[in-house]
KOLVEXVO-98828 format. One record per residue: x, y, z of N, C-alpha, C, CB in turn. Coordinates in pm, whole numbers, padded with zeros to 5 digits, always signed. Glycine has a CB too. Layout:
<marses>
XYZXYZXYZXYZ;...
</marses>
This chain:
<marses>
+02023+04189+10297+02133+04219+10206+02223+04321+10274+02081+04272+10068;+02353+04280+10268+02414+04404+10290+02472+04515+10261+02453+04398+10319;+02507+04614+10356+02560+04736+10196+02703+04733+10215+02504+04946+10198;+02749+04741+10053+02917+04719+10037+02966+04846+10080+02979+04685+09874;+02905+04952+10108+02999+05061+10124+03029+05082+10320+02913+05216+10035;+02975+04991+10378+02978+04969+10532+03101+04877+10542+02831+04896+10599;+03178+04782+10466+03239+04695+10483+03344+04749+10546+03255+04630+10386;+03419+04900+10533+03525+04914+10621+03439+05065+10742+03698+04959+10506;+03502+05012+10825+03434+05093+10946+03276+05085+11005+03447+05231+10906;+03217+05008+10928+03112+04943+10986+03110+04843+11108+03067+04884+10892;+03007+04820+11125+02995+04712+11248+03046+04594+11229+02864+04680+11288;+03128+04538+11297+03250+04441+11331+03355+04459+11220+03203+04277+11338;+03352+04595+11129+03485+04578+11062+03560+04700+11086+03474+04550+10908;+03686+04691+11143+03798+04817+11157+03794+04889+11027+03964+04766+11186;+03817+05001+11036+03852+05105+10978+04019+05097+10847+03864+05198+11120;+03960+05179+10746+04082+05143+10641+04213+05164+10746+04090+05266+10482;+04317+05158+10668+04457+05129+10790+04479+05277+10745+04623+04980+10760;+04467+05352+10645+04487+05522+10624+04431+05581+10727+04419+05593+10494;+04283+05528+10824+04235+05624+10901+04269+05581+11031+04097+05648+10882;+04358+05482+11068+04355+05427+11256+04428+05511+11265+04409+05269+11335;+04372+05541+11385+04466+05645+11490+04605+05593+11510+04400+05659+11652;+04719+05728+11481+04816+05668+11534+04892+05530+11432+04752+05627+11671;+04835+05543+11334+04928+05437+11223+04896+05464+11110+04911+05280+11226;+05029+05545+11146+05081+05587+10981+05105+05489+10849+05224+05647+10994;+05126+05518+10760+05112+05455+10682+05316+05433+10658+04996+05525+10575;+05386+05561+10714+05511+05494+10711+05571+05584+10842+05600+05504+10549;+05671+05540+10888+05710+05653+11031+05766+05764+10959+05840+05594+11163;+05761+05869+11027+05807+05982+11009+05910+06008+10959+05809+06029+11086;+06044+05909+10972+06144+05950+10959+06211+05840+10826+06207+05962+11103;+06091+05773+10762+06103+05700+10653+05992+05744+10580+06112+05559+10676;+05992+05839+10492+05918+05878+10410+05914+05846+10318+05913+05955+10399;+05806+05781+10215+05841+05769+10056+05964+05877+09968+05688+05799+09983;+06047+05780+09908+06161+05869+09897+06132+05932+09721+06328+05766+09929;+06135+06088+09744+06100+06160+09606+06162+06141+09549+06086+06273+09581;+06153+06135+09393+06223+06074+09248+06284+06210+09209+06100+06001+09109;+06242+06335+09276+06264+06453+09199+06395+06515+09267+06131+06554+09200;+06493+06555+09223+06618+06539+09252+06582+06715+09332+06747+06499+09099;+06619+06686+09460+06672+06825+09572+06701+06966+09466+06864+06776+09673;+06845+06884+09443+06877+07002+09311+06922+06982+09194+06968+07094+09335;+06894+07060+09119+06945+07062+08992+07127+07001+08989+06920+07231+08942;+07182+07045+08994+07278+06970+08995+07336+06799+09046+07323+07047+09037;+07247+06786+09209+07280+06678+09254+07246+06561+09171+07235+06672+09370;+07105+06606+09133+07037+06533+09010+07112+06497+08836+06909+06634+08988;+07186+06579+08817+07281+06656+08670+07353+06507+08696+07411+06858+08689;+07418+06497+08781+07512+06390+08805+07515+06251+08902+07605+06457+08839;+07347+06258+08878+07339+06126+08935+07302+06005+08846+07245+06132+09037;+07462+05958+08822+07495+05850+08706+07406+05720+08722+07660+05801+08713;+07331+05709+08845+07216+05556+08846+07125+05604+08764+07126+05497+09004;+07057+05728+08805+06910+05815+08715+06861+05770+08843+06812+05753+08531;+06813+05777+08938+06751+05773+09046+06649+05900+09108+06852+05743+09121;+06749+06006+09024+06624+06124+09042+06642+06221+08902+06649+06238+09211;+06512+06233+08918+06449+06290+08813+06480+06460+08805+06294+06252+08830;+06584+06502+08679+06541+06652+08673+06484+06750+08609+06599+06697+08679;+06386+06645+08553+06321+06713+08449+06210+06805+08488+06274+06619+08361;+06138+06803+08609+06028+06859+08645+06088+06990+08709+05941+06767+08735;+06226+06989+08758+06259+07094+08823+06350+07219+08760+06314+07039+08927;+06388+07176+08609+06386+07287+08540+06284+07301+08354+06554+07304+08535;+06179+07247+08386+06096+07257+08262+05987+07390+08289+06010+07099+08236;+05958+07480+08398+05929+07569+08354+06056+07664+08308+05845+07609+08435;+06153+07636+08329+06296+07740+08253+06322+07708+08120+06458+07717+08326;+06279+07594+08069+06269+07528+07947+06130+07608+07864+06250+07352+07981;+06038+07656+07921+05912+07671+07904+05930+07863+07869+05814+07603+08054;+05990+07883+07896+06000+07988+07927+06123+08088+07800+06035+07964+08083;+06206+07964+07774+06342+07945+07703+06232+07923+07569+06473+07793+07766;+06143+07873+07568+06085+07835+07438+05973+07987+07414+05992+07653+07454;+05927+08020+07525+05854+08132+07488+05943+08215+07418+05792+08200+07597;+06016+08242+07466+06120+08385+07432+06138+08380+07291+06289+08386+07508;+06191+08225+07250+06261+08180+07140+06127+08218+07010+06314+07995+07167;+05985+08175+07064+05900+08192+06987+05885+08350+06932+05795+08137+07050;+05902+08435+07025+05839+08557+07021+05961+08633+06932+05798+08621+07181;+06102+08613+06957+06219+08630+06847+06178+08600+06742+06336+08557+06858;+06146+08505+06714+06094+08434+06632+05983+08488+06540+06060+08340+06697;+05931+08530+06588+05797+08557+06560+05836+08721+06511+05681+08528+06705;+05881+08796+06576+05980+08903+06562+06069+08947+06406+06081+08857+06668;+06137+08822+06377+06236+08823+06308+06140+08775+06167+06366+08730+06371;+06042+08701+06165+05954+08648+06053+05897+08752+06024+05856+08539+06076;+05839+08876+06135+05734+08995+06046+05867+09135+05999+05561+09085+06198;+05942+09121+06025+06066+09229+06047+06100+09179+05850+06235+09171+06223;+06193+08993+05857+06213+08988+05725+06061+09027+05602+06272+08834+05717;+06007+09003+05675+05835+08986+05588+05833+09143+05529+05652+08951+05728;+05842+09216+05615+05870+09385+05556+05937+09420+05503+05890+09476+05612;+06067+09358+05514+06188+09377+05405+06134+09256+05317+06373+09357+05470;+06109+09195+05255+06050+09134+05126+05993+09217+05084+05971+09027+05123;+05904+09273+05113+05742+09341+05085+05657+09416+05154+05657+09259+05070;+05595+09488+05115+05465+09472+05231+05356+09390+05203+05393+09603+05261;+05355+09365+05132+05194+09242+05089+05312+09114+05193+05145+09174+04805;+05427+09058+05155+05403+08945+05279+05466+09031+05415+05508+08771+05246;+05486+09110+05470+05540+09150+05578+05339+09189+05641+05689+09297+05545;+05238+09225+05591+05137+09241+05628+05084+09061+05646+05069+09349+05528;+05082+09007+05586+05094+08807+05583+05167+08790+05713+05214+08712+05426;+05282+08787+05707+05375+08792+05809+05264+08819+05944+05500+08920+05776;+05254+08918+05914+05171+09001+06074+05073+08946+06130+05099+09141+06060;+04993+08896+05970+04855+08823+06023+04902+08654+06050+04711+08838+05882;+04940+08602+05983+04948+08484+06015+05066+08424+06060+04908+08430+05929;+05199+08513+06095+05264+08497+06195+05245+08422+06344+05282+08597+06201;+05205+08520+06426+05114+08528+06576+05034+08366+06584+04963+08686+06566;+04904+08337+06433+04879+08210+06447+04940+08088+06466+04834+08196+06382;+05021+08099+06351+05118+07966+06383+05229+07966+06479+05188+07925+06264;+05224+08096+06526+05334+08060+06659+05237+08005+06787+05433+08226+06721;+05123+08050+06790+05035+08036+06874+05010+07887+06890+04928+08112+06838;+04981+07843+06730+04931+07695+06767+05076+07639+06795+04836+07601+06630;+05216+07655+06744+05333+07587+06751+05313+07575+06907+05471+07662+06687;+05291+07688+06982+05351+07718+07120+05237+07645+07205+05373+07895+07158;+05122+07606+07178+05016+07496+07210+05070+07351+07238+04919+07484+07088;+05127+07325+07093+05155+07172+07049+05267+07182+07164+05210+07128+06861;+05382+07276+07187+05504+07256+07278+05427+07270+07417+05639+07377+07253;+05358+07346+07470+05283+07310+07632+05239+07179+07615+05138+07408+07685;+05162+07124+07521+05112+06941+07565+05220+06882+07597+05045+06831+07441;+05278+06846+07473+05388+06793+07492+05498+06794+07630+05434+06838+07395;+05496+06937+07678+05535+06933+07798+05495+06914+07944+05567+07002+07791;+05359+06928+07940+05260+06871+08041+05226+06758+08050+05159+06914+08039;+05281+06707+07959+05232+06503+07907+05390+06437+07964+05207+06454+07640;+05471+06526+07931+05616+06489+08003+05568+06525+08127+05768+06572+07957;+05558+06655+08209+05557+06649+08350+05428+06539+08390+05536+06810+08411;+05328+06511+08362+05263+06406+08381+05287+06253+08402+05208+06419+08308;+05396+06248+08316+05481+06101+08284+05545+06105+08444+05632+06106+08122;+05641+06175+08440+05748+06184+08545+05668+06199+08674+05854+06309+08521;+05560+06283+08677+05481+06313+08836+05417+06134+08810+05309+06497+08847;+05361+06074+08748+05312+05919+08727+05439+05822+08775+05272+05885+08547;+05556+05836+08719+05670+05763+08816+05646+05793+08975+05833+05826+08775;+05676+05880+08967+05710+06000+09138+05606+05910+09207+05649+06235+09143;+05497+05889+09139+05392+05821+09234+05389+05668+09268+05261+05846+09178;+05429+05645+09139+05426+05470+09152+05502+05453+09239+05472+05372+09033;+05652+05491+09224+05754+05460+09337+05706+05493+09481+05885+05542+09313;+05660+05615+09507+05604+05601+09649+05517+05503+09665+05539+05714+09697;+05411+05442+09600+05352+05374+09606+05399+05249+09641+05303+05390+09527;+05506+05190+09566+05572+05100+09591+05682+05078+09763+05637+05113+09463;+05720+05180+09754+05762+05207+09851+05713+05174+10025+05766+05311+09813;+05601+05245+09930+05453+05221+10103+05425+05081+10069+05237+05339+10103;+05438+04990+10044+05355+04851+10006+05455+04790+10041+05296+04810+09854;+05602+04779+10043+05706+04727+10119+05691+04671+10224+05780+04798+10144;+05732+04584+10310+05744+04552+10466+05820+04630+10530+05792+04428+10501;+05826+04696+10607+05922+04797+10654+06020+04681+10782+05815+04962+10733;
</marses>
């Protein structure tokens, strides 16, 4: 019987084409071409959609949402004290939670987007390399 895991680089069979010496999988100067746009702008106005700019400003987005939360969060225990103190003490305690879980639900959501887009980024190279050159 034989063993399936000998079939590449075993005896009488060459080696996967990722490991021969000397053959690349594309030349050097044709690289799988990245989906993720150079820059922010070149990307802003590239009317095909050919590159992607979402990955290259979503931690500024991420960041734009923290801030917004913590204002936020700010301005809910601030009015909460001017109501009262029974809800401005509410405010305090269960403020922080629901911004916490809000600000949870907005990282998936945004890691499931950069996931999406890094999942393009790949297919296309993928595709790319599988071409006839």
């Amino acid at each position: 019987m034989s063993d399936p895991t000998a079939a590449y680089g075993g005896p009488g069979f060459p080696p996967p084409p990722s490991q021969r010496p000397g053959d690349d999988a594309y030349p050097a100067s044709e690289g799988p071409q990245d989906l993720n746009a150079s820059s922010f702008f070149a990307g802003l106005f590239d009317f095909g959609f050919t590159k992607f700019i979402t990955l290259s400003f979503l931690k500024f987005i991420y960041v734009l949402v923290v801030i917004a939360m913590s204002l936020g969060l700010l301005a809910m225990i601030v009015i909460g004290f001017a109501a009262g103190p029974l809800v401005g003490i509410v405010a305090l305690i269960l403020g922080p939670i629901v911004a916490l879980l809000y600000l949870v639900w907005i990282r998936m959501g945004m890691e499931f987007l950069a996931v999406v887009f890094r999942m393009a980024s790949d297919i296309h190279t993928m595709r790319v390399l599988r071409q006839p050159l």
